[in-house]
C-alpha positions as a Markdown table, in Angstrom:
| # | Residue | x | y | z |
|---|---|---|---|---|
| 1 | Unk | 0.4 | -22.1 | 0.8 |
| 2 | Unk | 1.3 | -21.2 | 4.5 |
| 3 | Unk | -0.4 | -18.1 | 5.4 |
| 4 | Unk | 1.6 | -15.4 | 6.9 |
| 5 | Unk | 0.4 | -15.9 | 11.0 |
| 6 | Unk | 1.7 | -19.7 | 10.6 |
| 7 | Unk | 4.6 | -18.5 | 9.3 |
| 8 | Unk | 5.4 | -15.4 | 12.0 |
| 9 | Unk | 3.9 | -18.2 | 14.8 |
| 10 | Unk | 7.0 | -21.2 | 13.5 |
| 11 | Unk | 10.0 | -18.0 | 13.2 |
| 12 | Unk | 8.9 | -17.0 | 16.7 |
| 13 | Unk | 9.2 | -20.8 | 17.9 |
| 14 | Unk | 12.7 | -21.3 | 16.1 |
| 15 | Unk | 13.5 | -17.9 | 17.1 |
| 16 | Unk | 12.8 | -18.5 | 21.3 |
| 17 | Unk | 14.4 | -22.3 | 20.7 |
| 18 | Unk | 17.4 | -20.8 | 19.1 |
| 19 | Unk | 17.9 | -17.9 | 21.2 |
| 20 | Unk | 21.5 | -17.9 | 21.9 |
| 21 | Unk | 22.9 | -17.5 | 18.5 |
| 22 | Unk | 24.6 | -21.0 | 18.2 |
| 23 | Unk | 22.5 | -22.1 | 15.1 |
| 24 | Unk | 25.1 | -20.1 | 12.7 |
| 25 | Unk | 24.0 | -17.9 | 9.7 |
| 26 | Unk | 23.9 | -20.6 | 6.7 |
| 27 | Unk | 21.5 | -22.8 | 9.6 |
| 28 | Unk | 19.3 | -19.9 | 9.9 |
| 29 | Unk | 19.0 | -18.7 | 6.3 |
| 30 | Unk | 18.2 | -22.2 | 5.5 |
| 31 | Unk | 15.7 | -23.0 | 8.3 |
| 32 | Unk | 14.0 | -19.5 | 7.2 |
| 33 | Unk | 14.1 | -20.8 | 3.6 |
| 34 | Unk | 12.0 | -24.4 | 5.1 |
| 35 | Unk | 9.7 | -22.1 | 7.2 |
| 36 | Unk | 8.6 | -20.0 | 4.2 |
| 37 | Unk | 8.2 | -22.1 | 1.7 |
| 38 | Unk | 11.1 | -20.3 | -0.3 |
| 39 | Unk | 12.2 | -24.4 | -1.2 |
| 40 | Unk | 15.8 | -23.6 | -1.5 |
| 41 | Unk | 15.0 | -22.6 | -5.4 |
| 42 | Unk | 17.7 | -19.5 | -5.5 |
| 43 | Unk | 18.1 | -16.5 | -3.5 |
| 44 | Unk | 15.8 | -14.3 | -5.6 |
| 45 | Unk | 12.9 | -16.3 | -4.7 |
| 46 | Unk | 13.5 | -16.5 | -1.1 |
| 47 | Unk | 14.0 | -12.7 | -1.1 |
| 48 | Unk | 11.1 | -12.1 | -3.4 |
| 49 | Unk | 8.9 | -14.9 | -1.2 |
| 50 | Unk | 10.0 | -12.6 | 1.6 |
| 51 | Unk | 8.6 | -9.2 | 0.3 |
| 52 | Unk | 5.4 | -11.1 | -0.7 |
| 53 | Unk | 5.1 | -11.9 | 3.2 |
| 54 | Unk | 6.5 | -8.9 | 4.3 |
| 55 | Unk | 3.9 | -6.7 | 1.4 |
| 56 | Unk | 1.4 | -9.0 | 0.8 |
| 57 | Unk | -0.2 | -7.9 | -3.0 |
| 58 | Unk | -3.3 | -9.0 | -4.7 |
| 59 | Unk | -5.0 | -8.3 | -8.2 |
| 60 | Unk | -8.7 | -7.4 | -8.7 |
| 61 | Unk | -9.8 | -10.4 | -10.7 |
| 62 | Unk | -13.7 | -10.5 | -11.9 |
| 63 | Unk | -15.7 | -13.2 | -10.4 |
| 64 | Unk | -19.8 | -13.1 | -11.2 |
| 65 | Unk | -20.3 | -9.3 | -11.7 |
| 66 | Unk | -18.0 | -9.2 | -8.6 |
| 67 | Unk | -14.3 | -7.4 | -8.4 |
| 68 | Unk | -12.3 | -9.8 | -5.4 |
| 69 | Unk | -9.3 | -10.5 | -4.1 |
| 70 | Unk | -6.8 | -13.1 | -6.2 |
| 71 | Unk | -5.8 | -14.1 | -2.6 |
| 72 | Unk | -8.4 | -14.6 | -0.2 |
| 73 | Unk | -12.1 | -14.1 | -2.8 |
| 74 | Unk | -12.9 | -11.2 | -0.8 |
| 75 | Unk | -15.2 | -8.5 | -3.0 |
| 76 | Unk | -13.3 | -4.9 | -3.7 |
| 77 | Unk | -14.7 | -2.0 | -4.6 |
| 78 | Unk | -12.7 | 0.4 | -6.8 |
| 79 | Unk | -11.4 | 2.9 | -3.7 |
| 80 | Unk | -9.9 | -0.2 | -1.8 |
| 81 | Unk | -6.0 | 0.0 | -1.4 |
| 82 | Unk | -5.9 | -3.0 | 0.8 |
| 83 | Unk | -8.6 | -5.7 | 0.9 |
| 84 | Unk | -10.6 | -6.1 | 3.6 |
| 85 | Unk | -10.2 | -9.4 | 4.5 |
| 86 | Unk | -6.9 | -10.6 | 4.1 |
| 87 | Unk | -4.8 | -6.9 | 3.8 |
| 88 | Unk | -3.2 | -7.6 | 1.0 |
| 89 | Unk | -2.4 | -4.5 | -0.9 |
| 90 | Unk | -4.4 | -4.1 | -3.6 |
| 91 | Unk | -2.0 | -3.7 | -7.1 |
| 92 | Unk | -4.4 | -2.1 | -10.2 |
| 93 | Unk | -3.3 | -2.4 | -13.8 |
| 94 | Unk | -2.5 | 0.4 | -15.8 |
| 95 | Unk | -5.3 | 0.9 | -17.4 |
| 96 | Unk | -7.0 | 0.8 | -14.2 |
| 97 | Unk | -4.6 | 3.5 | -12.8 |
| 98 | Unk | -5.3 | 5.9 | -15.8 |
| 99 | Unk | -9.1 | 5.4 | -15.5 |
| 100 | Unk | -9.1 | 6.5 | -11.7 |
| 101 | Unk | -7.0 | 9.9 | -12.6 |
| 102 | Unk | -9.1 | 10.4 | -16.0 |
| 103 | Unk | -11.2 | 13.5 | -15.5 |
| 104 | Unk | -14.2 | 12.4 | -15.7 |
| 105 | Unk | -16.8 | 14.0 | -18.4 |
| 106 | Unk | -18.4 | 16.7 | -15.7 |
| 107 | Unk | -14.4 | 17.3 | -14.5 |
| 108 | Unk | -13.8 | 21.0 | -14.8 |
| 109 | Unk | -10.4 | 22.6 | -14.3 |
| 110 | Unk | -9.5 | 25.3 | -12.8 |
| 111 | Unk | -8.0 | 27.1 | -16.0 |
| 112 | Unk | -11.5 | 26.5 | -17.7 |
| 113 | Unk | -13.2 | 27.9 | -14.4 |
| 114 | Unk | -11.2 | 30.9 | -14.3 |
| 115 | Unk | -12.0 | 32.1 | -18.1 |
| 116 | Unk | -15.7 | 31.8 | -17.4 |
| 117 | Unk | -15.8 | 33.9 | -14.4 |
């Protein structure tokens, strides 16, 4: 697939050729639809193909005792909202989600704290 400078580099080109509106609207959405690969499949692709460009998103996949990227390969570590290499935000699983707010087995609240004092 495309990646998303290629992509902003050929709007930009259309958009400076086309400059004086005389392409139309139903010209436009489908040369938009060409550029980014949307393949004229329905409009909730094209809009969702859109948001992926516009919010790139990744998984943490395991790869040799590794956590990376499903986009690029990059390696994450468990704090990383956006990888490094490629920014794509970084979408957890659940279960990953309730392990990070978990209190951990030295976790103390403060109700606990204030009855030993």
């Amino acid at each position: 697939m495309t990646n998303r400078e290629e992509i902003a580099a050929r709007l930009r080109e259309v958009g400076e050729d086309n400059n004086d509106w005389s392409m139309g609207a139903n010209a436009a959405f489908f040369k938009i639809d060409d550029i980014i690969g949307a393949q004229y499949k329905s409009y909730g692709f094209f809009f969702s193909r859109l948001a992926d460009l516009i919010d790139p998103t990744c998984n943490p996949v395991e790869a040799d005792n590794n956590i990376v990227c499903s986009e690029c390969g990059a390696d994450l570590y468990d704090d990383d909202l956006y990888c490094p290499h490629c920014g794509s935000r970084v979408v957890r699983g659940l279960e990953t989600l309730v392990q990070a707010v978990e209190p951990s087995d030295d976790y103390i609240d403060n109700q606990t704290l204030a009855l030993a004092t």
